[in-house]
C-alpha positions as CSV (number, residue, x, y, z in Angstrom):
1,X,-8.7,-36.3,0.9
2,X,-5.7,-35.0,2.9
3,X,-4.0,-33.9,-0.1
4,X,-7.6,-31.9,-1.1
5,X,-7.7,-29.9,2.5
6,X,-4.1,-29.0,2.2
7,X,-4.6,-27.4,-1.4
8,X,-7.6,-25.8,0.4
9,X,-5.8,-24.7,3.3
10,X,-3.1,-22.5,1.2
11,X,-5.3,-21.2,-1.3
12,X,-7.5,-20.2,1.6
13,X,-4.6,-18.6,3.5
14,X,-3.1,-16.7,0.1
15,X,-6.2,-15.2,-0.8
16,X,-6.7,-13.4,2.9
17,X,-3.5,-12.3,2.2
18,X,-4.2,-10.6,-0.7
19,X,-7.3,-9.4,0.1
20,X,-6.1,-7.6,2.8
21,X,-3.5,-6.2,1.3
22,X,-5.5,-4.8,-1.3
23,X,-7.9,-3.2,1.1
24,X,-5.6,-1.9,3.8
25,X,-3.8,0.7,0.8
26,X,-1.6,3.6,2.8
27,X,-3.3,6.9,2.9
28,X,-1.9,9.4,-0.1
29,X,-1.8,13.3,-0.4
30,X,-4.8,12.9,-3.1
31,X,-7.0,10.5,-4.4
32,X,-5.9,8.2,-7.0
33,X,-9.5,9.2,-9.2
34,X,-10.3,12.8,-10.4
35,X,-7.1,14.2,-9.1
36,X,-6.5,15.9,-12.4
37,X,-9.6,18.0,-11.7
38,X,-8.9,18.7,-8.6
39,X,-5.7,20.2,-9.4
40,X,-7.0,22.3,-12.7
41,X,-9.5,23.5,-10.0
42,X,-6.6,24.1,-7.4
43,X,-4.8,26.1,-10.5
44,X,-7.9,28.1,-11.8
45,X,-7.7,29.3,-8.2
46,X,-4.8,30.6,-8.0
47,X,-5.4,32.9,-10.7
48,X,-8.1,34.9,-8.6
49,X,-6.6,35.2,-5.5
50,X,-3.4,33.7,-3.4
51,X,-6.0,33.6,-0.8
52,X,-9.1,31.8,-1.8
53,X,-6.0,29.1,-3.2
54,X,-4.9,29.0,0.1
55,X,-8.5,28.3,1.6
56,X,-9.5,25.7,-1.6
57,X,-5.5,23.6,-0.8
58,X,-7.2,23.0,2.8
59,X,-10.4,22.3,1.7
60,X,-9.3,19.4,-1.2
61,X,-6.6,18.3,1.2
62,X,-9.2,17.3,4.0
63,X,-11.7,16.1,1.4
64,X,-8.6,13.7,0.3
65,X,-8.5,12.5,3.8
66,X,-12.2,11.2,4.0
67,X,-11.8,9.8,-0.1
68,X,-12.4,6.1,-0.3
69,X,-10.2,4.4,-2.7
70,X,-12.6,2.3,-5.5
71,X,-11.5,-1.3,-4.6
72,X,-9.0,-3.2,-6.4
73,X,-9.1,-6.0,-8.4
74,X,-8.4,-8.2,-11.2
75,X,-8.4,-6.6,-14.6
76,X,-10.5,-8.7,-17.3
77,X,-10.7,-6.3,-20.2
78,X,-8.5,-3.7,-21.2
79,X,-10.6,-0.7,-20.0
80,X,-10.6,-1.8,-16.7
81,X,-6.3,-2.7,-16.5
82,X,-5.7,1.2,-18.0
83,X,-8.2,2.2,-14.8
84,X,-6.3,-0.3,-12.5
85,X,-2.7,1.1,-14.0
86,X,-3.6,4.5,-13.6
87,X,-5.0,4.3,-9.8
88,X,-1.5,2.3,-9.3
89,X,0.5,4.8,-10.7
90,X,-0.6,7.6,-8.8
91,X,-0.1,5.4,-5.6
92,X,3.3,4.4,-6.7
93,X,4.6,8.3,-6.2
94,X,4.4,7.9,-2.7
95,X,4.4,4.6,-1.8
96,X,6.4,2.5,-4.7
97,X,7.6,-0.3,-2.4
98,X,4.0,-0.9,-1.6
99,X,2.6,-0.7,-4.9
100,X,4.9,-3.8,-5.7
101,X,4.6,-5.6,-3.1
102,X,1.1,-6.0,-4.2
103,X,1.7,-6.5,-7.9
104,X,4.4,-9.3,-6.8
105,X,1.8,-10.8,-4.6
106,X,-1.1,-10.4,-7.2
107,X,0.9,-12.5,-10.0
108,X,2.5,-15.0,-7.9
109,X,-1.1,-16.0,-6.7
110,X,-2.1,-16.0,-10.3
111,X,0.7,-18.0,-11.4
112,X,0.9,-20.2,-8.2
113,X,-2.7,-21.8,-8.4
114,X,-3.1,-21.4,-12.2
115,X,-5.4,-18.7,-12.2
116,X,-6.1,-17.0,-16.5
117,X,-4.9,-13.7,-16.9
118,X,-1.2,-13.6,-16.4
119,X,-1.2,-11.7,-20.0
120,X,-3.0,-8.6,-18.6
121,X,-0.7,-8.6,-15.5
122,X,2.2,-8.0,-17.8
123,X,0.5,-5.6,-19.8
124,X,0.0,-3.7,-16.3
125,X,3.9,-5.0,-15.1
126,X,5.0,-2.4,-18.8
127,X,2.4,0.1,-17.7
128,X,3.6,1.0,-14.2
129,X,7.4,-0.5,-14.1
130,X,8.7,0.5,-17.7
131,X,9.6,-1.8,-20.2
132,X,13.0,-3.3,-18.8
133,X,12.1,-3.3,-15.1
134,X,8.6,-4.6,-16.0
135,X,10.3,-7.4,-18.1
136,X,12.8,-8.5,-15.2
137,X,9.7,-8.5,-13.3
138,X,8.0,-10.6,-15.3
139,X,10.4,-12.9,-15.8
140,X,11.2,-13.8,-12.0
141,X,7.3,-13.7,-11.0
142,X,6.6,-15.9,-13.8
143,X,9.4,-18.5,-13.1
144,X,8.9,-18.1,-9.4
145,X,5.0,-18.4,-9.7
146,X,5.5,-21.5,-12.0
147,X,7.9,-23.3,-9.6
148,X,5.5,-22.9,-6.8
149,X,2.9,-24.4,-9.0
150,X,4.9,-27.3,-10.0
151,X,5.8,-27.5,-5.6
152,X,1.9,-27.1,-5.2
153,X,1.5,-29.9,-7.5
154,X,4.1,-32.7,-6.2
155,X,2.8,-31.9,-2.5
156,X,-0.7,-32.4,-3.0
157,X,-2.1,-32.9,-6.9
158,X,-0.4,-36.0,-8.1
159,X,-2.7,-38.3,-7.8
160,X,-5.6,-35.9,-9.0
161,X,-4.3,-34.8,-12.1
162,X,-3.2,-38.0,-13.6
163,X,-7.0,-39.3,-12.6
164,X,-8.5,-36.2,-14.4
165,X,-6.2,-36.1,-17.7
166,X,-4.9,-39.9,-17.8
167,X,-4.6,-39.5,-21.7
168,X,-2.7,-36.8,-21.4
169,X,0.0,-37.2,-18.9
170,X,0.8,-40.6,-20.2
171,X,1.3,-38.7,-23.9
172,X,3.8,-36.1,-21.9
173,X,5.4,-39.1,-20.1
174,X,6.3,-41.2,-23.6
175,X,7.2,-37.8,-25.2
176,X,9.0,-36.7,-21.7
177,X,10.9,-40.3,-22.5
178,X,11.6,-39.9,-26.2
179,X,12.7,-36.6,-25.8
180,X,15.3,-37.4,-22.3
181,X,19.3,-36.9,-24.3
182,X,17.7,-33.6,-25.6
183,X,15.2,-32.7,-22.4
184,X,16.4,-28.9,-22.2
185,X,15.5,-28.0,-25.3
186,X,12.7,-30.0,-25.7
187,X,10.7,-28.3,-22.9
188,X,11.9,-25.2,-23.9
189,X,10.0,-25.9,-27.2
190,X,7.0,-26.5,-25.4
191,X,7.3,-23.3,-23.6
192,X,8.3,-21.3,-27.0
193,X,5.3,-23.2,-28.7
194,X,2.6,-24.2,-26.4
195,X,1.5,-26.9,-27.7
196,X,0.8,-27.7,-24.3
197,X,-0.8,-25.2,-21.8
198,X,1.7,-23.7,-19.5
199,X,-0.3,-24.3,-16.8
200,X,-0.7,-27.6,-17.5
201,X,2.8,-28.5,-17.8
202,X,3.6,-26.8,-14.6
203,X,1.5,-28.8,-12.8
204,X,2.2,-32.4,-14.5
205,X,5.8,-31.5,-14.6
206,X,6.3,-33.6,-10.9
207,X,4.9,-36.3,-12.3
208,X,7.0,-36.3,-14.9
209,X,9.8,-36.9,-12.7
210,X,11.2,-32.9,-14.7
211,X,13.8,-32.3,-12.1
212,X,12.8,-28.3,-10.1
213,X,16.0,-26.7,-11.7
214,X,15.7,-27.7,-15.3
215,X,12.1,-26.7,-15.0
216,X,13.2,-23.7,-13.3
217,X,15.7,-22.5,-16.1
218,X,13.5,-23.6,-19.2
219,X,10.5,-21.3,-17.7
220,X,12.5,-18.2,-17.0
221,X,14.2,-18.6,-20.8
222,X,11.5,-19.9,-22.8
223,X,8.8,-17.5,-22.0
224,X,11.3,-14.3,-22.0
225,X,10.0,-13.7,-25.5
226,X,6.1,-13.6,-24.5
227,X,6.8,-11.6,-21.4
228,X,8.6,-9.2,-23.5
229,X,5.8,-9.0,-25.6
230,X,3.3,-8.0,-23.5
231,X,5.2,-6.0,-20.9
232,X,6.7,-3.8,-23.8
233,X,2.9,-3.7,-25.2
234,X,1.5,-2.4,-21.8
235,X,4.5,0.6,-21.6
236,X,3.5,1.5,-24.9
237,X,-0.4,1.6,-24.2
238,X,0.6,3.6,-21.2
239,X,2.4,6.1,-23.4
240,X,-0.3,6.4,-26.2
241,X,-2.9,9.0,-25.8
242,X,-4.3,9.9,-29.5
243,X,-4.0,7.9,-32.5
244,X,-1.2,10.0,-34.4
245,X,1.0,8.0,-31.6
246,X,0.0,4.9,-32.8
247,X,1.0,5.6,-36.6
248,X,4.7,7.9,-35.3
249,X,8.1,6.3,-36.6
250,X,9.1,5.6,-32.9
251,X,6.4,3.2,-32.0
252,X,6.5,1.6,-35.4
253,X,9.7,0.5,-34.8
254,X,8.9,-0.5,-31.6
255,X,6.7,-2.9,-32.9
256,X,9.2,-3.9,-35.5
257,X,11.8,-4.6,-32.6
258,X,9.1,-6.6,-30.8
259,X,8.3,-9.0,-33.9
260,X,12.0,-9.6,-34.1
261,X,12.3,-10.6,-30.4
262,X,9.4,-12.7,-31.0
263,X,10.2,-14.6,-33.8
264,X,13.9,-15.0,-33.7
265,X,14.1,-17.2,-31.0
266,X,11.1,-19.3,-31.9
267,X,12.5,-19.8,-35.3
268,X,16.4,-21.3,-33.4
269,X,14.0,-23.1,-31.6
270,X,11.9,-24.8,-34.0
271,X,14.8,-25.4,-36.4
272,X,16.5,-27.6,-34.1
273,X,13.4,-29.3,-32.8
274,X,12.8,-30.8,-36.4
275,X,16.4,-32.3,-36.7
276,X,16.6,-33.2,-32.7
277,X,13.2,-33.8,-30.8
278,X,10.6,-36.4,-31.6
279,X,7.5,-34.3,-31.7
280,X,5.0,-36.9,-33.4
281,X,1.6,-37.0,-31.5
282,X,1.7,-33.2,-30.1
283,X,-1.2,-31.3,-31.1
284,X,-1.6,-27.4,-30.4
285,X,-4.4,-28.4,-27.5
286,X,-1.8,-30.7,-25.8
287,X,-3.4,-33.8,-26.8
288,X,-2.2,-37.0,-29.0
289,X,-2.2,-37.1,-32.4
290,X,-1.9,-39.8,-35.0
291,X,-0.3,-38.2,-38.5
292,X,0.1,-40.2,-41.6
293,X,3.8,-40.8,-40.7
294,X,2.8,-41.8,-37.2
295,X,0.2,-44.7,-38.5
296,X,3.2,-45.6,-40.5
297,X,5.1,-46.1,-38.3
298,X,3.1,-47.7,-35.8
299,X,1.9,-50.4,-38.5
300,X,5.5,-51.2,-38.7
C-alpha cells in the first residue's frame, strides 16, 4: 500500500508541474495563431499610407497583449502535432530556452510513467529542433526517461508487476538467465526488435536484477535507429508544404538514407543473435512461445 501512495505522490507532483508550465507560457510580440494574417494585413497597410501602418502596428500590438494562447497539450493525431509544432515554433523565436524546457519535461513525464505517444513527441522533437539536435534530444530524453522508469519501478512497482504479469517476468527472467555471457547484446536485441514492449521491459528490468548502467547504455544505443526515424520524419513533415516536395530527388533520398539507418543496424543485430543468443520462446507480444524445436527439445 505504501509503495501505491508513493507512485501516487510523484505522478501527482509531475503532473502539476507540467501543467503549470504549460499554462504559465511568457508573453510574445504576437500570437502564436493567425500571425501570418496579421502581418499580410500589417503589409497591405503600408502600401496606403506610412501613417495608417503606424496606427494599425499599435493597434495589433495591444490586441497581441490581451490574445489568449489556445492551451497546450498532448498531440494524438498528426493534425493536431503540426498545430502544436507550429504554435511552438513561433514561441521558440523569443523564448527557445523555454520552449525546451517544456518539450524536455513533456517527454520525460511520458517516458518516466509509461505514458503512449513517445513516437509523436519525436516527430515534434524533428519539427522544432532539426534533425540532428532533435535526434541528440531524443536520444538522452529517451534514455533518461527510461532510467527513471526502471528507478520508478525498483522503488515502488516490484511487487505489483510480477503479481500482474507472473507469466511474463518469469519468461524474461529464464531468457534474462540463458542469455547472461551475452546480456549486452541480448537486450539490445530486444530494444532493436521489440519483441517485448519497451515500456514493459523498463519497468521489469529491476526485477531482473539488469544492472542501471547496462540498461542505461543498451537504451540510448538500441533505440538510436527508431529515434532517428521519427525525428528525421517530423523535420521533413515540417519542411513539406505541397506534394511536388514529397516526390523531389532531395527527400527521396532522404528516405533512402533513413531505410539504411534503419535496417543496417537491425540486420548486425539479428545476425549475431541467431549464432549467439537463445531466443526460443519470445513472441512479438512479449509472451512465451513453444516452437516445434522448442517441444523438441523439452521432450528430451
Amino acid at each position: 500500500m505504501r509503495s501505491i501512495t508513493g507512485l501516487v505522490a510523484v505522478v501527482a507532483a509531475a503532473t502539476l508541474y507540467l501543467y503549470l508550465l504549460s499554462t504559465h507560457l511568457p508573453a510574445v510580440s504576437r500570437p502564436p495563431l493567425d500571425h501570418a494574417d496579421k502581418d499580410s494585413e500589417v503589409q497591405d497597410a503600408d502600401k496606403d499610407s506610412e501613417v495608417q501602418d503606424a496606427d494599425k502596428d499599435s493597434e495589433v500590438q495591444d490586441a497581441d497583449k490581451d490574445s489568449e494562447v489556445k492551451e497546450l497539450k498532448f498531440p494524438s493525431d498528426l493534425d493536431e502535432l503540426r498545430e502544436l509544432a507550429e504554435t511552438l515554433k513561433f514561441y521558440k523565436r523569443e523564448h527557445h530556452e523555454y520552449v525546451l524546457l517544456l518539450f524536455c519535461s513533456a517527454y520525460l513525464y511520458k517516458q518516466s510513467f509509461a505514458v503512449p505517444g513517445s513516437s509523436f513527441l519525436n516527430l515534434l522533437a524533428g519539427a522544432l529542433f532539426g534533425p540532428w539536435e532533435g535526434l541528440v534530444l531524443a536520444c538522452l530524453l529517451t534514455t533518461t526517461g527510461s532510467t527513471f522508469c526502471y528507478l520508478l519501478s525498483a522503488a515502488f512497482g516490484k511487487n505489483h508487476v510480477t503479481r500482474l504479469f507472473p507469466d511474463k517476468v518469469a519468461m524474461l527472467q529464464r531468457k534474462v538467465k540463458e542469455n547472461k555471457s551475452s546480456l549486452f547484446f541480448f537486450l539490445l536485441f530486444l530494444r532493436f526488435f521489440p519483441m517485448t514492449p519497451n515500456w514493459f521491459l523498463n519497468v521489469t528490468s529491476p526485477i531482473l536484477n539488469i544492472p542501471l548502467s547496462l540498461f542505461f547504455v543498451t537504451v540510448l544505443i538500441g533505440l538510436i535507429p527508431y529515434n532517428f526515424i521519427c525525428v528525421r520524419t517530423g523535420s521533413m513533415l515540417s519542411e513539406i508544404s505541397s506534394m511536388d516536395d514529397i516526390f523531389s530527388w532531395g527527400t527521396l533520398a532522404q528516405l533512402l538514407a533513413i531505410a539504411c539507418v534503419a535496417l543496417l543496424p537491425g540486420a548486425l543485430i539479428r545476425r549475431y543473435s541467431q549464432a549467439h543468443l537463445q531466443l526460443d520462446g519470445l513472441d512479438s507480444d512479449g509472451s512465451q512461445r513453444t516452437d516445434a524445436k522448442g517441444l523438441e527439445r523439452k521432450t528430451q
